[in-house]
C-alpha positions as a LaTeX table, in Angstrom:
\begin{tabular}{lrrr}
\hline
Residue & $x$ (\AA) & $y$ (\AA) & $z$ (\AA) \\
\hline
Unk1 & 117.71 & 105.74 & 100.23 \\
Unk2 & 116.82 & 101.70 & 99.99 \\
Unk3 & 113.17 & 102.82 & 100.11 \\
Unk4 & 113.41 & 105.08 & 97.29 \\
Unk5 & 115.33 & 102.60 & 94.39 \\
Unk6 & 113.16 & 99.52 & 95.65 \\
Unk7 & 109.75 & 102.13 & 95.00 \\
Unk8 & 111.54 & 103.85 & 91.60 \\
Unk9 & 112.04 & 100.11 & 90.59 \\
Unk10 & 108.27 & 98.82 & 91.38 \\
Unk11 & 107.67 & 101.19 & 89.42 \\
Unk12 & 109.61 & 100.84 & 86.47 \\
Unk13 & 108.24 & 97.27 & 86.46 \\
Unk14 & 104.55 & 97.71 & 86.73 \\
Unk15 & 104.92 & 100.85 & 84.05 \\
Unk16 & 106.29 & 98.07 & 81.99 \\
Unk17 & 103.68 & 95.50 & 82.56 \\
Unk18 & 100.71 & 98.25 & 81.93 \\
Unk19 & 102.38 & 98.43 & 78.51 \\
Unk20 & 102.43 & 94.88 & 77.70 \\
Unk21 & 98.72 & 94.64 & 79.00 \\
Unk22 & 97.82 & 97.14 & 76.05 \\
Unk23 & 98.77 & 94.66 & 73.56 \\
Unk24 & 95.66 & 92.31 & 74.68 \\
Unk25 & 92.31 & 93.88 & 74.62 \\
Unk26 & 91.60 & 93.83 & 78.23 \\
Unk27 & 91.07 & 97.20 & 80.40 \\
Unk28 & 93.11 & 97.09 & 83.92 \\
Unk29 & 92.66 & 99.26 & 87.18 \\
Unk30 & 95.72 & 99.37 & 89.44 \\
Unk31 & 95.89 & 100.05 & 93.12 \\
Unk32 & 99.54 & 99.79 & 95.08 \\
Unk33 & 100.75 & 96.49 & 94.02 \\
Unk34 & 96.70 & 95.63 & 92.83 \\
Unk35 & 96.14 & 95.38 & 89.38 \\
Unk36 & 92.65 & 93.91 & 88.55 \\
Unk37 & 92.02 & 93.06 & 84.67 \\
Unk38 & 88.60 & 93.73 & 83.38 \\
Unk39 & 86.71 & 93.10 & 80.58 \\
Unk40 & 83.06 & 94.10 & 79.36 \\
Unk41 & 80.94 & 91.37 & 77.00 \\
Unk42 & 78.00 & 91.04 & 75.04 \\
Unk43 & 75.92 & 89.21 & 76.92 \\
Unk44 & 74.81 & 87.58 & 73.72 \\
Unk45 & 77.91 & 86.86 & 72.54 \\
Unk46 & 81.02 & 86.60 & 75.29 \\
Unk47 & 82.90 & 84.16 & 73.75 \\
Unk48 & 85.79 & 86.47 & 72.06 \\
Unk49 & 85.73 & 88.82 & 75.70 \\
Unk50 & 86.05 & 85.46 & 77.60 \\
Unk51 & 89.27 & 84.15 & 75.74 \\
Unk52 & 90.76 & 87.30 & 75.48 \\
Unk53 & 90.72 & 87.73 & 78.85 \\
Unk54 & 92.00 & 84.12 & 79.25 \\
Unk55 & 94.97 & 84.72 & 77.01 \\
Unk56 & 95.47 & 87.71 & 78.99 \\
Unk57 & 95.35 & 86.30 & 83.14 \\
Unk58 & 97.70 & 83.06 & 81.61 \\
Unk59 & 100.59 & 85.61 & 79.85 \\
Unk60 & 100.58 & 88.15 & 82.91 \\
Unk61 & 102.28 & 85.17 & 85.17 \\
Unk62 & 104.33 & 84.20 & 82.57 \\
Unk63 & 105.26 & 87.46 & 82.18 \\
Unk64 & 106.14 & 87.58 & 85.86 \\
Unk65 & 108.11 & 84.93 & 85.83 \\
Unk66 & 110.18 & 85.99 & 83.31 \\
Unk67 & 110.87 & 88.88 & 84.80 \\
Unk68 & 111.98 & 87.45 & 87.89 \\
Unk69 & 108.54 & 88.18 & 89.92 \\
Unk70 & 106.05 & 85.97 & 90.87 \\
Unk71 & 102.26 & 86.28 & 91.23 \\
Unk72 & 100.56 & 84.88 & 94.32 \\
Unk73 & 98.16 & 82.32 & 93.24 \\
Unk74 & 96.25 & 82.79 & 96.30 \\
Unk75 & 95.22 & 86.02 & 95.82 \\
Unk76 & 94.45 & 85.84 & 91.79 \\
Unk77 & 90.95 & 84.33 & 90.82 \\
Unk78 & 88.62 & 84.88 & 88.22 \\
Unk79 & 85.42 & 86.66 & 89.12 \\
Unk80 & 82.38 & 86.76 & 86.52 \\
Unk81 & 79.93 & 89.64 & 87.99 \\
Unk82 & 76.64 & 90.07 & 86.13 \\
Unk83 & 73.98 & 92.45 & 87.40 \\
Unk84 & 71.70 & 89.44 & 86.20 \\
Unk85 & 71.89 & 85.69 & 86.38 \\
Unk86 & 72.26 & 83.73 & 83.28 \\
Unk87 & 69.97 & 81.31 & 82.45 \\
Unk88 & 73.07 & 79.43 & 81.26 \\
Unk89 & 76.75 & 80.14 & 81.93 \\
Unk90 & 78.50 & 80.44 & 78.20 \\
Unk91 & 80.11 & 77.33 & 77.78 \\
Unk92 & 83.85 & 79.24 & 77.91 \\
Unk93 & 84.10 & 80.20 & 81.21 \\
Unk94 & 87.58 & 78.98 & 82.92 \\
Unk95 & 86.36 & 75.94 & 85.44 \\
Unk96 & 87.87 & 77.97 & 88.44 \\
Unk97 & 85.58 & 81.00 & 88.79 \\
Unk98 & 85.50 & 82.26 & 92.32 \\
Unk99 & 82.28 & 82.95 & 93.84 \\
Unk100 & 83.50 & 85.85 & 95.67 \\
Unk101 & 86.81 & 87.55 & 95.62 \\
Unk102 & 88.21 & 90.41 & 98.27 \\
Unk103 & 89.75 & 93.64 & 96.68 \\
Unk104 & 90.72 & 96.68 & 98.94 \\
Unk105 & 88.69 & 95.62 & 101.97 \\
Unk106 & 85.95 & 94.71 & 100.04 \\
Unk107 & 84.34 & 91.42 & 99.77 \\
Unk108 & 82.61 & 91.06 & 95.96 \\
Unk109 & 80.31 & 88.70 & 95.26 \\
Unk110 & 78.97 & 87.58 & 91.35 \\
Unk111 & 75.74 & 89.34 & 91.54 \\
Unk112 & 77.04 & 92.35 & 93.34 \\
Unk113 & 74.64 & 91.71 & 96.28 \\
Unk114 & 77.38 & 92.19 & 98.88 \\
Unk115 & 75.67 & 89.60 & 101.47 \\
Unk116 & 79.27 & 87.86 & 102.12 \\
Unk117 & 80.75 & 91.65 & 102.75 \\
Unk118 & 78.23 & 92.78 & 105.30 \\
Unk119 & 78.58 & 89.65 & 106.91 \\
Unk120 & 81.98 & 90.08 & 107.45 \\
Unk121 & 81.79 & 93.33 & 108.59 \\
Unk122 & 79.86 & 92.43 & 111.18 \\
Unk123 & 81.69 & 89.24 & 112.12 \\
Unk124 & 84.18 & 91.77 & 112.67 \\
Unk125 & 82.49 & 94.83 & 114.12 \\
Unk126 & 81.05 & 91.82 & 116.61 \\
Unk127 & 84.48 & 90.88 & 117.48 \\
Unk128 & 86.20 & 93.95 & 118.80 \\
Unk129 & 82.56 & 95.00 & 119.88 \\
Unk130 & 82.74 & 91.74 & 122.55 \\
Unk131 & 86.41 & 92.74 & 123.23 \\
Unk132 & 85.61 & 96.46 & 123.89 \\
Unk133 & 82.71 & 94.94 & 126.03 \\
Unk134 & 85.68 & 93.72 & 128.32 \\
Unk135 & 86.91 & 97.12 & 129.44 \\
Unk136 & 83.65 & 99.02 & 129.14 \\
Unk137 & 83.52 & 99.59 & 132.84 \\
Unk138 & 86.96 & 100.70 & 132.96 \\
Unk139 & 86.44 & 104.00 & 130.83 \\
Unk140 & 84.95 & 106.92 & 130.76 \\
Unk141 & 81.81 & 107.47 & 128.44 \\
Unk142 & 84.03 & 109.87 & 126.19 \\
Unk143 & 86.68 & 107.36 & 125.75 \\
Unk144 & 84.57 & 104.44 & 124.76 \\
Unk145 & 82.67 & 106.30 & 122.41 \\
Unk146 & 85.95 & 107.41 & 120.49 \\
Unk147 & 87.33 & 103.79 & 120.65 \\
Unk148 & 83.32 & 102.75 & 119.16 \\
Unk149 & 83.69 & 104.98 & 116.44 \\
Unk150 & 87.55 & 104.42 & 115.86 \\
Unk151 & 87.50 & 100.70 & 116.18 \\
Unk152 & 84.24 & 100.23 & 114.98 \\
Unk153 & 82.39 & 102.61 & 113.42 \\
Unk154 & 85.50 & 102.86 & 110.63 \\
Unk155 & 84.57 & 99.60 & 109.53 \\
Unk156 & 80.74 & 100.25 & 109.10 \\
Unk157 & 81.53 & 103.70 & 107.31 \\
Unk158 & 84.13 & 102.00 & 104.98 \\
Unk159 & 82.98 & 101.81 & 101.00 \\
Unk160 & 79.27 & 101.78 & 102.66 \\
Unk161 & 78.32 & 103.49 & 99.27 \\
Unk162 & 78.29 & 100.34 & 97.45 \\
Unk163 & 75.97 & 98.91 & 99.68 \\
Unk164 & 72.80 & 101.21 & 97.75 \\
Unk165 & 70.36 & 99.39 & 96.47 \\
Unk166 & 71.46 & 96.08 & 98.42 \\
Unk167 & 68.61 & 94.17 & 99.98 \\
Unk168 & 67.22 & 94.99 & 103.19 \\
Unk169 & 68.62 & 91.64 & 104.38 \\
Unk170 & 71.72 & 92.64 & 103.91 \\
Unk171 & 71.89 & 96.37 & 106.04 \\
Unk172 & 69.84 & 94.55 & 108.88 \\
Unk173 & 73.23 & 92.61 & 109.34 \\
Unk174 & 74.91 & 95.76 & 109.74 \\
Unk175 & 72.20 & 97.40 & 111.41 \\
Unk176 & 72.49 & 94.97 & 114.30 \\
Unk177 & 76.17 & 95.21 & 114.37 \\
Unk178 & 75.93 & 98.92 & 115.10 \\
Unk179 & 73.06 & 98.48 & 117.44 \\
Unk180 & 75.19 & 96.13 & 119.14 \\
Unk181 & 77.87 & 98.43 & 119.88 \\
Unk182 & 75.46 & 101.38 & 121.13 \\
Unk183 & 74.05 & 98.72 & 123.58 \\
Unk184 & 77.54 & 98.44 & 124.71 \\
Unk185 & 78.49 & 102.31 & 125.05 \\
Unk186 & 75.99 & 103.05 & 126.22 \\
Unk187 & 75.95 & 100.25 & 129.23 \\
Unk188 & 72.45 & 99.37 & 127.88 \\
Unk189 & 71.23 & 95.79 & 130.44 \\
Unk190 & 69.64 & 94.08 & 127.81 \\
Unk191 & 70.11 & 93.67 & 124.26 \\
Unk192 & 68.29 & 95.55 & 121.45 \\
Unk193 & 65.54 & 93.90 & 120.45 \\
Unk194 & 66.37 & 94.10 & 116.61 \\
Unk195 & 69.18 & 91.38 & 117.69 \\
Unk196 & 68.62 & 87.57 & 116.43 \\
\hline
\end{tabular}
């Protein structure tokens, strides 16, 4: 019954602080206990979008902490994400931007090139590729292709949809990550030569 008052009172409290986010002019998207705010500007003009949103990411601590919560600093970062670069930055931007920020799995970079996610999805496909590498000879080809796909494969397959229209670059990273792990299923002697 604990379960049920501590997620009927989360609840309560975000419901509340979706309602005091509608007095700024700032859109939000919430996942779990994710809330992301967002904000869309004239590039010509992004001065009022900028403070807005300022006023906005300084009152939803303070809002917090008046409410007894707390936000975790570590996890909160402004990210400015422009399908372009600017020739110049507007002169309002908070000093602290973040060059790249994770949300749900999902490394996001400024320019929405998502170099820094495939990267780490192959740093980590690479990891439990080596480890499955370990016990290869120890199972049968059935079972290390379901642990391939279940271990590994997930993480290739997961949000690969906003990977279109990335640079070649950047699916060569996973490319080799996936090649990797057939050389390994497989029991291939040498390595692909697509590896670097």
């Amino acid at each position: 019954m604990g379960f049920f008052y501590k997620n009927a009172l989360y609840k309560f409290i975000v419901a509340y602080l979706l309602t005091y986010l509608l007095t700024y002019d700032v859109s939000y998207h919430q996942f779990a206990d994710d809330t992301q705010l967002l904000v869309s500007m004239d590039s010509t003009n992004a001065t009022p979008a900028i403070h807005g949103l300022a006023h906005c990411s300084a009152a939803v601590p303070r809002w917090f902490l008046q409410n007894g919560l707390q936000v975790n600093a570590d996890f909160s970062a402004p990210l400015l994400i422009s399908g372009q670069l600017p020739t110049s930055p507007p002169s309002t931007l908070p000093e602290a931007l973040a060059s790249k920020l994770k949300s749900l799995g999902v490394t996001i970079d400024s320019n929405m090139r998502f170099d820094c996610h495939a990267r780490n999805v192959a740093k980590a496909c690479n990891f439990h590729t080596r480890a499955l590498r370990h016990v290869r000879s120890l199972l049968i080809d059935d079972v290390a292709q379901t642990v391939a796909c279940n271990i590994v494969a997930s993480r290739l397959d997961y949000c690969n949809a906003l990977l279109s229209g990335a640079l070649a670059a950047t699916f060569d990273k996973l490319q080799r990550a996936q090649n990797n792990l057939a050389t390994v299923v497989c029991q291939s002697r040498g390595r692909y030569t697509g590896f670097r």
